[in-house]
Backbone atoms as SQL, in Angstrom:
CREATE TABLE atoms (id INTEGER PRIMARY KEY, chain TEXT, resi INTEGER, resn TEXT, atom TEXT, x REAL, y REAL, z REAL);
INSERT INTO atoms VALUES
  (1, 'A', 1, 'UNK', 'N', 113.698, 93.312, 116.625),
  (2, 'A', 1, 'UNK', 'CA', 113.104, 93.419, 115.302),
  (3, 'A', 1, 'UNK', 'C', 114.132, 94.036, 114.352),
  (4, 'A', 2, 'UNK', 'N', 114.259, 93.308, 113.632),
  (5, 'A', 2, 'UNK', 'CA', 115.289, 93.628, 112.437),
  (6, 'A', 2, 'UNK', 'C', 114.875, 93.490, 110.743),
  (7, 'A', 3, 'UNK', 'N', 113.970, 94.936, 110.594),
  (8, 'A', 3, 'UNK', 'CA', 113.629, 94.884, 109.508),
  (9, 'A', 3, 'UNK', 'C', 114.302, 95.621, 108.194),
  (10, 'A', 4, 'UNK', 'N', 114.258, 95.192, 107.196),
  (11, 'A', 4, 'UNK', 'CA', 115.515, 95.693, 105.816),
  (12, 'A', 4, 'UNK', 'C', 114.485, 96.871, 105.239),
  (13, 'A', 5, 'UNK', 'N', 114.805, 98.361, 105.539),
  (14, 'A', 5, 'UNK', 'CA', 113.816, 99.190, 104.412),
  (15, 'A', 5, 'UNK', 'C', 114.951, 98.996, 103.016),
  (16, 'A', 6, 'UNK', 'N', 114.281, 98.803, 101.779),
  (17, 'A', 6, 'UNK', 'CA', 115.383, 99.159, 101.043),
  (18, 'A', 6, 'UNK', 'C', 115.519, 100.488, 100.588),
  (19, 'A', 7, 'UNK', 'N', 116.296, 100.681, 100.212),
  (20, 'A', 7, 'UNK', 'CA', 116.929, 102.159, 99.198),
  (21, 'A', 7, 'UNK', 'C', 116.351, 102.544, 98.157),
  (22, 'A', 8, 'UNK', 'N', 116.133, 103.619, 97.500),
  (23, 'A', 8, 'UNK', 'CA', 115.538, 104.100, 96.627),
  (24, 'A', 8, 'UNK', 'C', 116.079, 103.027, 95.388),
  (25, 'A', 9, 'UNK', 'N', 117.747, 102.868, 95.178),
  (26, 'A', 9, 'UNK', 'CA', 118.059, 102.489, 94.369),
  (27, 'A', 9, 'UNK', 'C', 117.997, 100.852, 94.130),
  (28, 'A', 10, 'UNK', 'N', 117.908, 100.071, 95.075),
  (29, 'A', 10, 'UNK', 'CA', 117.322, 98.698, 95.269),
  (30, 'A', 10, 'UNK', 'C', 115.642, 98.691, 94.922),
  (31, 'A', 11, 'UNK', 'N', 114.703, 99.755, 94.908),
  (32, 'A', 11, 'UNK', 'CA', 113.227, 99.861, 95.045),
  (33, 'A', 11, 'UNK', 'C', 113.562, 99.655, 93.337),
  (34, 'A', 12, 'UNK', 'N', 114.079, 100.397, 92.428),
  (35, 'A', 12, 'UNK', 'CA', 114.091, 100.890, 91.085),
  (36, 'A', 12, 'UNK', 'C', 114.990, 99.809, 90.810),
  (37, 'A', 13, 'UNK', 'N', 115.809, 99.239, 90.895),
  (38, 'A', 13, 'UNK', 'CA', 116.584, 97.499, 90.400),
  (39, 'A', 13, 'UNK', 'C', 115.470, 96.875, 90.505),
  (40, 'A', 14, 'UNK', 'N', 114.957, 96.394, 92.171),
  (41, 'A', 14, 'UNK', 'CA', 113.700, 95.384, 91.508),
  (42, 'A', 14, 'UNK', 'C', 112.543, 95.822, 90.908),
  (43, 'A', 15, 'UNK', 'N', 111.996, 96.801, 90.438),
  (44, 'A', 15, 'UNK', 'CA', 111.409, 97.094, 89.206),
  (45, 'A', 15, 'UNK', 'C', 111.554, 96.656, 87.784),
  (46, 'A', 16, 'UNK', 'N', 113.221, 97.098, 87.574),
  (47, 'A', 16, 'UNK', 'CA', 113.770, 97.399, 86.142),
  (48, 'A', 16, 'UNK', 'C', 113.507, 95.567, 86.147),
  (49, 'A', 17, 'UNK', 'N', 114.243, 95.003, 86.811),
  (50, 'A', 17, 'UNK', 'CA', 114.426, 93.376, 86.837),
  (51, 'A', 17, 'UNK', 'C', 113.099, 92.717, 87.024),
  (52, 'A', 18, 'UNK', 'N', 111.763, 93.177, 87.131),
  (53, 'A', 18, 'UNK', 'CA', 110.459, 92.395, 87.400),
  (54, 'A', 18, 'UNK', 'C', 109.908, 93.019, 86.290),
  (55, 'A', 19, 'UNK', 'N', 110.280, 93.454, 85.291),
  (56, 'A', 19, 'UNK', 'CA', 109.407, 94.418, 84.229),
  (57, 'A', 19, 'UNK', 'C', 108.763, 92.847, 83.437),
  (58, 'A', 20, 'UNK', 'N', 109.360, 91.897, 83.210),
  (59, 'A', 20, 'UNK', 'CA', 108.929, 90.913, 82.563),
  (60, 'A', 20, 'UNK', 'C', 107.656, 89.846, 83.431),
  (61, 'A', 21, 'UNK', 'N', 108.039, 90.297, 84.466),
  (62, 'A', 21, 'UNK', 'CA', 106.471, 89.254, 85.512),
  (63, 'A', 21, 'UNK', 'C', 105.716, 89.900, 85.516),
  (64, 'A', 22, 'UNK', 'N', 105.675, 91.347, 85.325),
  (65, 'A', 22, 'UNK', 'CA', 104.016, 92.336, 84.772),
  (66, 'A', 22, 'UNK', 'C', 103.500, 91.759, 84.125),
  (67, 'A', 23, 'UNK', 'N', 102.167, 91.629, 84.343),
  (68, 'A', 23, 'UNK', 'CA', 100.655, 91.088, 83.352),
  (69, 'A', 23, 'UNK', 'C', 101.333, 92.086, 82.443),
  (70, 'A', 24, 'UNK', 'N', 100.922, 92.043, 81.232),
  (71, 'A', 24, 'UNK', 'CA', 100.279, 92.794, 80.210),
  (72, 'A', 24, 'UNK', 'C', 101.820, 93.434, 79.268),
  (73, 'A', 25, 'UNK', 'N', 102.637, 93.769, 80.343),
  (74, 'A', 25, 'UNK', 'CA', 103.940, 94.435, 79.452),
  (75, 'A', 25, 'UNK', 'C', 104.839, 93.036, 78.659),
  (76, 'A', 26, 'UNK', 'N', 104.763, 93.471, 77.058),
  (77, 'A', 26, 'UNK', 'CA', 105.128, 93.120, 75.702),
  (78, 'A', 26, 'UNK', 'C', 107.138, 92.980, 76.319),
  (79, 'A', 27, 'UNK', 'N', 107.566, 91.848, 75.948),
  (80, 'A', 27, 'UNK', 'CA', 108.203, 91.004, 76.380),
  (81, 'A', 27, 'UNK', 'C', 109.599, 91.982, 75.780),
  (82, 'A', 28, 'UNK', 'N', 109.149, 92.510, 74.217),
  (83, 'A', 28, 'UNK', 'CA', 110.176, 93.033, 73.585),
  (84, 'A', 28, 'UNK', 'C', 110.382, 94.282, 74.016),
  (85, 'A', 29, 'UNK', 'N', 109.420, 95.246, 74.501),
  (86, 'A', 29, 'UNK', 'CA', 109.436, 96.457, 75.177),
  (87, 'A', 29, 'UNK', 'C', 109.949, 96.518, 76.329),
  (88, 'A', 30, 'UNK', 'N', 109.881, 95.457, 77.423),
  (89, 'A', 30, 'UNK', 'CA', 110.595, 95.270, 78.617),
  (90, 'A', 30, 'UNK', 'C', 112.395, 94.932, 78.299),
  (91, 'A', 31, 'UNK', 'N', 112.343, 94.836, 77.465),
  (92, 'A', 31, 'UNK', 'CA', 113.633, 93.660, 77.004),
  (93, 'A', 31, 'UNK', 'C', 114.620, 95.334, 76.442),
  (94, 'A', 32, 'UNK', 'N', 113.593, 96.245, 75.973),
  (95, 'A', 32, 'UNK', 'CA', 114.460, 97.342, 75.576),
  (96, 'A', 32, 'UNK', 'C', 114.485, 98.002, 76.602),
  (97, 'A', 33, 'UNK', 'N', 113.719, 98.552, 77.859),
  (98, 'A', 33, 'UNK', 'CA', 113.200, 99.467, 78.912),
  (99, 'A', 33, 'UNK', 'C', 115.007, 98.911, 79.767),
  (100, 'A', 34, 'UNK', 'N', 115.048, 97.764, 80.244),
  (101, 'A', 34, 'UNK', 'CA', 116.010, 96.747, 81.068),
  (102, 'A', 34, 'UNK', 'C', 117.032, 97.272, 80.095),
  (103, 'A', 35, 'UNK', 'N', 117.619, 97.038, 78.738),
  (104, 'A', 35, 'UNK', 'CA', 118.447, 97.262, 78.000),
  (105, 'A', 35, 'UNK', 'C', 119.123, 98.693, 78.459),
  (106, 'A', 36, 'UNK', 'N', 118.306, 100.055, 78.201),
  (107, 'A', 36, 'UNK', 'CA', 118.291, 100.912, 77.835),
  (108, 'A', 36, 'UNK', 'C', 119.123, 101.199, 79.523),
  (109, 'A', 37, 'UNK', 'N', 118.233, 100.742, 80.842),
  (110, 'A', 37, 'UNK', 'CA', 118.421, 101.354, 82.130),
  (111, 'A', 37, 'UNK', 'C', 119.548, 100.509, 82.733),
  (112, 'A', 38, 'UNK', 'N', 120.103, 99.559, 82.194),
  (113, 'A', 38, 'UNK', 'CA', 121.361, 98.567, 82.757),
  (114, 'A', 38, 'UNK', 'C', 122.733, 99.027, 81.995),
  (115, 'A', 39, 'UNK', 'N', 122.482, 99.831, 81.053),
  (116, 'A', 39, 'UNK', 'CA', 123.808, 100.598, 80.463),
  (117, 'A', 39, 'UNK', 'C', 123.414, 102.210, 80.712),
  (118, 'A', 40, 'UNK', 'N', 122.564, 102.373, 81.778),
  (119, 'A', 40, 'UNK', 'CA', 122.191, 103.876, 82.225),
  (120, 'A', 40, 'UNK', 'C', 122.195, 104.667, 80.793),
  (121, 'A', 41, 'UNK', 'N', 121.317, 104.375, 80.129),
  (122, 'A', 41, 'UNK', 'CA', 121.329, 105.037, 78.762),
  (123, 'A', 41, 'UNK', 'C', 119.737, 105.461, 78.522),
  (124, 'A', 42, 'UNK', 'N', 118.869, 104.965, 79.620),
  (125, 'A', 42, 'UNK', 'CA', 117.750, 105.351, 79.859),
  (126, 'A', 42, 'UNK', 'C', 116.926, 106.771, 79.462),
  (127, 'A', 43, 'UNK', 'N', 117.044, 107.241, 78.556),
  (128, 'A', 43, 'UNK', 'CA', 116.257, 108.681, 78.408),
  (129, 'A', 43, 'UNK', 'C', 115.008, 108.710, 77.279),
  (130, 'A', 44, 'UNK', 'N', 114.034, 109.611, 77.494),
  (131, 'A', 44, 'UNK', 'CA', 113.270, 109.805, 76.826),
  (132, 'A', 44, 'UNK', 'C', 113.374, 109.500, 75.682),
  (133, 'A', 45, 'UNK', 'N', 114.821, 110.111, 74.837),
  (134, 'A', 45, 'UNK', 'CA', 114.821, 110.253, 73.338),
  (135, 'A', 45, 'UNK', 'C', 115.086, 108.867, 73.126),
  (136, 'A', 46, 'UNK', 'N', 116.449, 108.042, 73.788),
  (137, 'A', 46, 'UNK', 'CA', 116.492, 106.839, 73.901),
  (138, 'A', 46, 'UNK', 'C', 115.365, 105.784, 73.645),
  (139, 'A', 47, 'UNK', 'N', 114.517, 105.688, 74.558),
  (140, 'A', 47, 'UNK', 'CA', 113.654, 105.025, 74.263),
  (141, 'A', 47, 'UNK', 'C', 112.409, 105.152, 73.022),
  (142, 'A', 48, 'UNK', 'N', 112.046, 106.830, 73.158),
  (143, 'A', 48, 'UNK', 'CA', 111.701, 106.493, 72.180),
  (144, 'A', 48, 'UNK', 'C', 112.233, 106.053, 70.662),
  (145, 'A', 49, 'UNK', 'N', 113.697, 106.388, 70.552),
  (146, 'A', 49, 'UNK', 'CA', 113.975, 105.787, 69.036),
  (147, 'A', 49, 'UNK', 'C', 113.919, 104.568, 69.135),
  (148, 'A', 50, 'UNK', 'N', 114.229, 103.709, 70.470),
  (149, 'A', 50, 'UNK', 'CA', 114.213, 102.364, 69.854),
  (150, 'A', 50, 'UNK', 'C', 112.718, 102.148, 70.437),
  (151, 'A', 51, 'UNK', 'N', 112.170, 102.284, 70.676),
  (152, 'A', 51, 'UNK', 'CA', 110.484, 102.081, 70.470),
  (153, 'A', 51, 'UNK', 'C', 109.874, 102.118, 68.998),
  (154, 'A', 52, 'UNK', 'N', 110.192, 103.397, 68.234),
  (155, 'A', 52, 'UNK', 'CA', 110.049, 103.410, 66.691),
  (156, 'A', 52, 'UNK', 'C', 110.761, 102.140, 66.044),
  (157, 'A', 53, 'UNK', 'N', 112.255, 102.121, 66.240),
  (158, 'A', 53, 'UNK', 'CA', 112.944, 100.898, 65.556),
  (159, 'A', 53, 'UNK', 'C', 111.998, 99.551, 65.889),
  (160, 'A', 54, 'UNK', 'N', 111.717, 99.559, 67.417),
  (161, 'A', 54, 'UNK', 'CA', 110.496, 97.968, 67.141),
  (162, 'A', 54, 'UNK', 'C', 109.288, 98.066, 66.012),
  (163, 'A', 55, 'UNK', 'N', 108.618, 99.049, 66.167),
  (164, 'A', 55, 'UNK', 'CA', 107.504, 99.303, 65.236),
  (165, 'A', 55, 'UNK', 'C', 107.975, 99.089, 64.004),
  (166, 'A', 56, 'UNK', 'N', 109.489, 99.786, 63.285),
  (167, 'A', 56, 'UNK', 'CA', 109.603, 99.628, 62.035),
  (168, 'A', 56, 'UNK', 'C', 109.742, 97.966, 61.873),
  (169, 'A', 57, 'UNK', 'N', 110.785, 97.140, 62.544),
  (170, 'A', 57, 'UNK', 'CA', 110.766, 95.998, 62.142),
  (171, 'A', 57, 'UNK', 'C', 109.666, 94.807, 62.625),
  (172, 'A', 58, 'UNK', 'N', 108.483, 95.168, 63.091),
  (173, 'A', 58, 'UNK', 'CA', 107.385, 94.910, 62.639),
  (174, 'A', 58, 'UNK', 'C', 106.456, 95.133, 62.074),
  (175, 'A', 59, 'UNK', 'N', 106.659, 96.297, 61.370),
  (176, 'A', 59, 'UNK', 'CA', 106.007, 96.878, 59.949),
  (177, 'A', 59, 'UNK', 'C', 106.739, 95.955, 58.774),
  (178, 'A', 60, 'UNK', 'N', 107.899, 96.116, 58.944),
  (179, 'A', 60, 'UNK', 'CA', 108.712, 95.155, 57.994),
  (180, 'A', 60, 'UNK', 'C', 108.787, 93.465, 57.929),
  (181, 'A', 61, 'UNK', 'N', 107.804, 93.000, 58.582),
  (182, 'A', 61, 'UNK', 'CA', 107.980, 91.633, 59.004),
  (183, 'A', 61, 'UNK', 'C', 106.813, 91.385, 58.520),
  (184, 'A', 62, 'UNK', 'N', 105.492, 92.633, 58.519),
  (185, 'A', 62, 'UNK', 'CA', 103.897, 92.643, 58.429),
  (186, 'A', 62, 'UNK', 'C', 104.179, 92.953, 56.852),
  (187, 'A', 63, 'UNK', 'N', 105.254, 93.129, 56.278),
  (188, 'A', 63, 'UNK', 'CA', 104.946, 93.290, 54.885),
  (189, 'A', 63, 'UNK', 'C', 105.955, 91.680, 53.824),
  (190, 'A', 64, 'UNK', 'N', 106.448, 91.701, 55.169),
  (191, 'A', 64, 'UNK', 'CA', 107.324, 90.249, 54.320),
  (192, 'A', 64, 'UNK', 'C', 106.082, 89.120, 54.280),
  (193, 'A', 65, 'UNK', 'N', 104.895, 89.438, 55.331),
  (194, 'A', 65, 'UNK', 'CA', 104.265, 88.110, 55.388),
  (195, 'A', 65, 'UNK', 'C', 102.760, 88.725, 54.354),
  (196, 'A', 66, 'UNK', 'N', 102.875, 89.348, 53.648),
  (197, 'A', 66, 'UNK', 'CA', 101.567, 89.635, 52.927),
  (198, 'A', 66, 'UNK', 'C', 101.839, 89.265, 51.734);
């Protein structure tokens, strides 16, 4: 019997890389989460500024179309 456990760090790759086959997670939020953790730039503050930056330029897109 020759079974593969993987590594902590293979468990957290196929995560970061399946964030887009989740039901429910927003295509552009995965697209920054993957961004943010593939240039190990991953941190709280990180994400949240560019979490705000999505919101602003769809605040700004919700006012170009009114």
């Amino acid at each position: 019997m020759n079974s593969h456990v993987k590594s902590g760090n293979e468990t957290v790759e196929e995560f970061f890389k399946g964030l887009h086959r989740l039901q429910g997670v927003d295509k552009h939020i995965a697209d920054i989460v993957l961004d943010l953790h593939c240039k190990g730039a991953l941190t709280h503050r990180r994400l949240a500024n560019a979490l705000l930056e999505l919101r602003e330029e769809g605040d700004n897109e919700e006012d170009k179309n009114a």
